[in-house]
MISE-977159 format. One record per residue: residue in three letters; x, y, z of N, C-alpha, C, O in turn. Coordinates in steps of 0.001 Angstrom, whole numbers, plus 500000, padded with zeros to 6 digits. Layout:
ALAXYZXYZXYZXYZ...
END
This chain:
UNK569143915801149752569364916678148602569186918138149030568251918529149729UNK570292919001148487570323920465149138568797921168148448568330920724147399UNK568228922160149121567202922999148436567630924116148512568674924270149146UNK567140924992148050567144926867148291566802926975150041567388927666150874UNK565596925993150241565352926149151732566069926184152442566004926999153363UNK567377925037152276568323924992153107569465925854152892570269926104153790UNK569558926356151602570321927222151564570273928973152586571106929678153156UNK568871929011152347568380930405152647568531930211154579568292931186155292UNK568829929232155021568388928548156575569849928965156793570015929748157728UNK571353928449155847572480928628156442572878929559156235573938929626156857UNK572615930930155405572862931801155858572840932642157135571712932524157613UNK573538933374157833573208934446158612572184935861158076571117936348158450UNK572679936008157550572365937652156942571748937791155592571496936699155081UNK571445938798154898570734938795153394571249938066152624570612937404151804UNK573089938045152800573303937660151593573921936284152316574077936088153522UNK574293935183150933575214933595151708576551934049151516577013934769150631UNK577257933341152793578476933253152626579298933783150923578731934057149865UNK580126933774151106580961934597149563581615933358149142581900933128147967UNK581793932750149886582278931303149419581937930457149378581055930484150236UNK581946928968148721581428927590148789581860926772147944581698926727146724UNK582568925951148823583135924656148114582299923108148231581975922297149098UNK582185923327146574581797921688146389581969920894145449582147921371144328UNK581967919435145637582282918179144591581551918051143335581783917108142579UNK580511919123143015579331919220141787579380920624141646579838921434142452UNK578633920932140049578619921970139966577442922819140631577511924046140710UNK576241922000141153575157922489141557574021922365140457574273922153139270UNK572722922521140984571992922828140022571148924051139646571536924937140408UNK570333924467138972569019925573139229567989924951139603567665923925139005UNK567213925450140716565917924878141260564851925884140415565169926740139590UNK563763925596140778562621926332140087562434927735140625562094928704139945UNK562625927734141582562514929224142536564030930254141649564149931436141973UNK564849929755140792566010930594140408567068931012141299567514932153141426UNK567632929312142271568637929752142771569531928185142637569208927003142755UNK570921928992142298571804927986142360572732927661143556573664928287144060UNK571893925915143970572176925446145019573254924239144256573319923945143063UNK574000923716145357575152922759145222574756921340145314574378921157146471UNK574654920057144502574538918786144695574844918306145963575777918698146663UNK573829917232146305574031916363147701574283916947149342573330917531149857UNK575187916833149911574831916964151147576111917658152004577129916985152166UNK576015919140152590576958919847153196577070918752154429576340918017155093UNK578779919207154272579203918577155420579436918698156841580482919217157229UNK578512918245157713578316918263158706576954918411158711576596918990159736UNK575634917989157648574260917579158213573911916608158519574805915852158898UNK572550916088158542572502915081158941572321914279157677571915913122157788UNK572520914658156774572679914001155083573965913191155104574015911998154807UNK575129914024155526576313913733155325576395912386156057576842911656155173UNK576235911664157096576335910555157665575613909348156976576008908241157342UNK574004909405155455573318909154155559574162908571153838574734909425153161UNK574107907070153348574884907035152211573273907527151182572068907298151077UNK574551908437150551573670909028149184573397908240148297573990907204147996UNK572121908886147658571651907831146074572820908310145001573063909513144896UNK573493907392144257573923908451142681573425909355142339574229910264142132UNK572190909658142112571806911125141642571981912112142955571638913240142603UNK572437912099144496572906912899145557574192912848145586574454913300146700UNK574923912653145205576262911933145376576809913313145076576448914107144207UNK578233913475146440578945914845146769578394915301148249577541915035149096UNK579403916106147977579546917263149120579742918666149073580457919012148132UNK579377919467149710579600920671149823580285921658151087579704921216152079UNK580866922348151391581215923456152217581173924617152227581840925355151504UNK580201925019153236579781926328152879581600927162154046582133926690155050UNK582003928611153138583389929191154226582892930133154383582139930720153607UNK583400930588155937582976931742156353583338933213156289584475933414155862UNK582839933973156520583353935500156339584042935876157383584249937088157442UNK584509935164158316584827935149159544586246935414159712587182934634159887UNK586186937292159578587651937379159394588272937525158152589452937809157948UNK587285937284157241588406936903156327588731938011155197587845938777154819UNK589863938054154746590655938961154146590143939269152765589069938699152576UNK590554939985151729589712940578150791589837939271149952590560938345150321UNK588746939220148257588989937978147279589623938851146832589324940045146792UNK590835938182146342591817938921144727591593937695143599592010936537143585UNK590905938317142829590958937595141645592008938392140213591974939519139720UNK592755937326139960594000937348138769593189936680137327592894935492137200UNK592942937704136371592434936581135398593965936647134528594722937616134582UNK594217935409133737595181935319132958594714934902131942593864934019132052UNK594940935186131129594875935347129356596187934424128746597352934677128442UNK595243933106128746595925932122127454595902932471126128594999932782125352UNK597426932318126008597371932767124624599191933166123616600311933368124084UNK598703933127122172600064932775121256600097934023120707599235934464119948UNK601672934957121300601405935652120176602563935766119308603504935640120092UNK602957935902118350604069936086117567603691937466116191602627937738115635UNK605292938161116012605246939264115447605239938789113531606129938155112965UNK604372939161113098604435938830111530605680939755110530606289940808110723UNK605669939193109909606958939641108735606740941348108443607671942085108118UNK605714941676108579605646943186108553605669944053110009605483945262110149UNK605928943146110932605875944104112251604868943856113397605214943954114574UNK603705943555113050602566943433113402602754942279114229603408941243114111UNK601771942893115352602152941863116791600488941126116024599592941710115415UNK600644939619116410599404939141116043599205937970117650600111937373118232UNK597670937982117996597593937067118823596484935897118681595382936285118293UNK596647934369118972596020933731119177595513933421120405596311932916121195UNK594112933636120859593481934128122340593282932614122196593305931972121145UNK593071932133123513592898930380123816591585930251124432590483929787124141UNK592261930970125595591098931352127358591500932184127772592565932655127371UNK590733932745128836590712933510130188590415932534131276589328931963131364UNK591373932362132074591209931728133610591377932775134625591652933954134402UNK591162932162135875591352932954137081592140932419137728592470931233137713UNK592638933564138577593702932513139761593042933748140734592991934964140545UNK592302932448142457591647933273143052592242932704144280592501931534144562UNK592432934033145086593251933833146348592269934651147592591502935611147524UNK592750933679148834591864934498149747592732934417151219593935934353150966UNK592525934406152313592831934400153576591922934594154352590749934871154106UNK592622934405155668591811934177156984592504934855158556593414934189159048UNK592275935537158950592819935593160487592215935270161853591263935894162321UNK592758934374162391592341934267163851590457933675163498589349934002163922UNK591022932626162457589435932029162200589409930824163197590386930109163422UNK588455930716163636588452929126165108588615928214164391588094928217163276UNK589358927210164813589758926151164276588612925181164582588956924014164770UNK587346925463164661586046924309164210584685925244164205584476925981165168UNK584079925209163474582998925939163272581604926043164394580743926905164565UNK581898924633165067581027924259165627581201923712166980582060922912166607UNK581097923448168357580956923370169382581045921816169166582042921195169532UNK580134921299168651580209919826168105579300919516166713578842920411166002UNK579141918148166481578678917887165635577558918771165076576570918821165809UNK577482919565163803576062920664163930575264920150163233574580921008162675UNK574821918521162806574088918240162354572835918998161817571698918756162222UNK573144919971160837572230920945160243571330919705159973571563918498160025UNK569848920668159563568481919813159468568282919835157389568988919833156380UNK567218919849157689566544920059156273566203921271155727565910921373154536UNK566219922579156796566278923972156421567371924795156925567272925989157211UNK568805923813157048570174924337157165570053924873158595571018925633158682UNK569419924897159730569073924962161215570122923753161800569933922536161800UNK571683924777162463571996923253162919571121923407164697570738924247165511UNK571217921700164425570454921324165973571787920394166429572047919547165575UNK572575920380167454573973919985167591573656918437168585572804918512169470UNK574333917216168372574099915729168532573938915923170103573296915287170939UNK574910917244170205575368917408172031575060918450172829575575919562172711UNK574071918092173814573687919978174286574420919926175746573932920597176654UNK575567919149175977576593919900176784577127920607176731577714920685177810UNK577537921665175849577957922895175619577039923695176241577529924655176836UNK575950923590176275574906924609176463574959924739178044575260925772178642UNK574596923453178659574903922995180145575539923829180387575061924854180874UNK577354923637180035578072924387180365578702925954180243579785926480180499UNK577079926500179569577139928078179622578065928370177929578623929449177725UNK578070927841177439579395928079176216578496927845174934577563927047174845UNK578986928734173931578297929010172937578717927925171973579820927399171828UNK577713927742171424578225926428170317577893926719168770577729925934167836UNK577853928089168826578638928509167050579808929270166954579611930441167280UNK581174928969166557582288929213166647582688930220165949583569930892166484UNK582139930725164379582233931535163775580852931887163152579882931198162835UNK581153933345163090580599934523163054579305933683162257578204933549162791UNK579492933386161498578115933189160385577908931748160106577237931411159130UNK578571930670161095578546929256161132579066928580159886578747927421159621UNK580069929478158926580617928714158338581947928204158873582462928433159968UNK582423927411157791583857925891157809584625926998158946584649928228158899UNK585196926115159909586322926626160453587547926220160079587631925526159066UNK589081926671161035589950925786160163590159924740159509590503924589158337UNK589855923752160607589848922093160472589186921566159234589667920804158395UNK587745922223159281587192921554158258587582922474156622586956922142155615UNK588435923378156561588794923629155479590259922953155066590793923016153958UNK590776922271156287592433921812155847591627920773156114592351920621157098UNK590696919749156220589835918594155421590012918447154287590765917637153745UNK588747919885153413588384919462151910589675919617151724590101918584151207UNK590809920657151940591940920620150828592687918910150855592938918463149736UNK592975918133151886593845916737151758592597915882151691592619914671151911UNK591302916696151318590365915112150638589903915593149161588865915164148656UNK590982916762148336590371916746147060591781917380146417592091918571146444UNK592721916052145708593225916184144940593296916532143404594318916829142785UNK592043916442142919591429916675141950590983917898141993591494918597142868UNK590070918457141226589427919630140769587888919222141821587463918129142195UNK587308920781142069585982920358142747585590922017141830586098922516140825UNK584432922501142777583734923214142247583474924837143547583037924864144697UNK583970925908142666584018927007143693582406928299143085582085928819142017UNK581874928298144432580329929377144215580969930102144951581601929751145948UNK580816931531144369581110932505144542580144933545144925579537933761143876UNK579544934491146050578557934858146334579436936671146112580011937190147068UNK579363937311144825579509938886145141579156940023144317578624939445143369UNK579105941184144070578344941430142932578722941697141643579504942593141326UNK577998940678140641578268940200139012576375940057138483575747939014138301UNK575964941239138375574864941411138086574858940892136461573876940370135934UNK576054941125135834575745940807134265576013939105133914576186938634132790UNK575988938247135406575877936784134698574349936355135066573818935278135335UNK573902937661134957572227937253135028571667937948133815572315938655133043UNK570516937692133750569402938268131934568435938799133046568224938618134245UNK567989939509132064566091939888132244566357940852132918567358940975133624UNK565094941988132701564925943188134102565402942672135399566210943494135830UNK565277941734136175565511941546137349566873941360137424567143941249138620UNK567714941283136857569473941046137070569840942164137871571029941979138133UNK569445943274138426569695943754139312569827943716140470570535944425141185UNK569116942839140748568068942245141924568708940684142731567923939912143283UNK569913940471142685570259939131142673571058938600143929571151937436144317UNK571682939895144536572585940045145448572627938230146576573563937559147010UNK571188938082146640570829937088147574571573935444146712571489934299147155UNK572044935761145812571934934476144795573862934476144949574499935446145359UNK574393933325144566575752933029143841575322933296142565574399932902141853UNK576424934230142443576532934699140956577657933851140457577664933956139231UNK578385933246140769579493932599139701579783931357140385579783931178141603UNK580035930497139447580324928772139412581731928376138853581730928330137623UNK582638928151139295584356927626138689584474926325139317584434925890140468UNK584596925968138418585578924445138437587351924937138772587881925775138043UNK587785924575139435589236924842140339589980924045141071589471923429142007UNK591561923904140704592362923470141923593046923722142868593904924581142663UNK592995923259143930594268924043144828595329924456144233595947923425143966UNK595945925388143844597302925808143493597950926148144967599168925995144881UNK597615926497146103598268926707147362597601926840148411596590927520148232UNK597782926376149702597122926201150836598129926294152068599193925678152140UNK597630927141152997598431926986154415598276927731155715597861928889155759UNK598644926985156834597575927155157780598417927687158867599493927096158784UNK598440928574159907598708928814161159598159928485162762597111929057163061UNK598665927776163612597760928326165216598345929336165582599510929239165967UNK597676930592165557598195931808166470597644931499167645598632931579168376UNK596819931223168281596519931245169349595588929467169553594982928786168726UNK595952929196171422595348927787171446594097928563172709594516929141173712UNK592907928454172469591838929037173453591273927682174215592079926752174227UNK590186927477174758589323926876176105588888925734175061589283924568175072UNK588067926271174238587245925297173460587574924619172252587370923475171846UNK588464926213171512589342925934169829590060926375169889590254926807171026UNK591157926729168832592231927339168758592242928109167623591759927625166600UNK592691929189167608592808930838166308593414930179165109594619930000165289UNK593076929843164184594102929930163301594315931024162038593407931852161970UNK595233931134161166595684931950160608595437930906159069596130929902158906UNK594421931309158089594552930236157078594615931070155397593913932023155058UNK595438930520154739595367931115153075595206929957152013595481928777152232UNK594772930415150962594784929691149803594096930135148459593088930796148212UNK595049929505147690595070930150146105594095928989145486594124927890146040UNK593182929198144295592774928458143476592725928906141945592352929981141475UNK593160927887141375593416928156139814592442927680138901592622926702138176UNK591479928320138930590586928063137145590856926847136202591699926908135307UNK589815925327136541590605924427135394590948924962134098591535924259133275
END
């Protein structure tokens, strides 16, 4: 089961990754941070069959390279002009349509298996990489590389769940909502609306790829 511990472990830097894809919406722990149900993929959870109340996955994506978020909100909604002129509207929702990219991101995050621990520390199945002088974190901040992001997209036809790490101080209360930067501020339920991938380059260990994709607000 994920904690804040392990959350705060896979980060690099102050803040987590800006992205994260997972099969739950997450929960709030007591400490006031929203972590993701069950077990990121590639710990040593993930190999280990979950209880029902662990059940899912998560992916943390990396900053590695990657191109600005554009978020599109669109406004559901009826409007028609009344007998006197007057534009009138029936508001439904607001959704998002959120798009991102990637350049020359390594096509695997990891050297090998990174069997992260219990405080998101990966310790890797294989220390022949090391032997052989070669670094065995592939991107910048050890998040998803290509591969494992053209994974979740052909293992989730359905809707999953997108955490968003950037600053939205007003989906917090209290004096301290200022103060949050370290936290995911936003939770969407979303589907692929578009996905697609490039090799620009084939290297020693991985290969560059070039990756985009749109997600649409259930």
């Amino acid at each position: 089961m994920t904690t804040s511990a392990y959350m705060a472990g896979r980060r690099k830097y102050g803040r987590p990754q800006a992205m994260l894809l997972s099969d739950a919406p997450g929960t709030l722990t007591e400490d006031g941070f929203y972590v993701p149900v069950g077990y990121e993929l590639g710990s040593n959870g993930d190999i280990v069959a979950a209880s029902p109340e662990d059940a899912g996955a998560f992916l943390v994506l990396s900053d590695h390279n990657r191109q600005e978020i554009a978020f599109k909100p669109v406004r559901i909604e009826k409007r028609e002009r009344m007998v006197n002129g007057r534009m009138r509207s029936y508001h439904i929702a607001d959704k998002l349509q959120i798009s991102t990219s990637w350049q020359r991101l390594p096509s695997r995050g990891f050297a090998a298996y990174p069997d992260f621990d219990e405080d998101g520390i990966p310790g890797l199945r294989t220390k022949s990489t090391v032997s052989q002088g070669m670094s065995q974190m592939y991107t910048a901040d050890g998040g998803a590389g290509g591969i494992e992001l053209l994974d979740w997209y052909e293992n989730h036809k359905g809707s999953f769940w997108l955490f968003l790490s950037y600053d939205r101080y007003d989906n917090f209360s209290g004096e301290n909502k200022y103060n949050q930067l370290h936290k995911y501020s936003d939770v969407i339920e979303v589907f692929f609306s578009d996905f697609s991938y490039s090799v620009e380059k084939r290297g020693q260990g991985h290969d560059f790829w070039n990756v985009s994709l749109s997600l649409e607000e259930v």
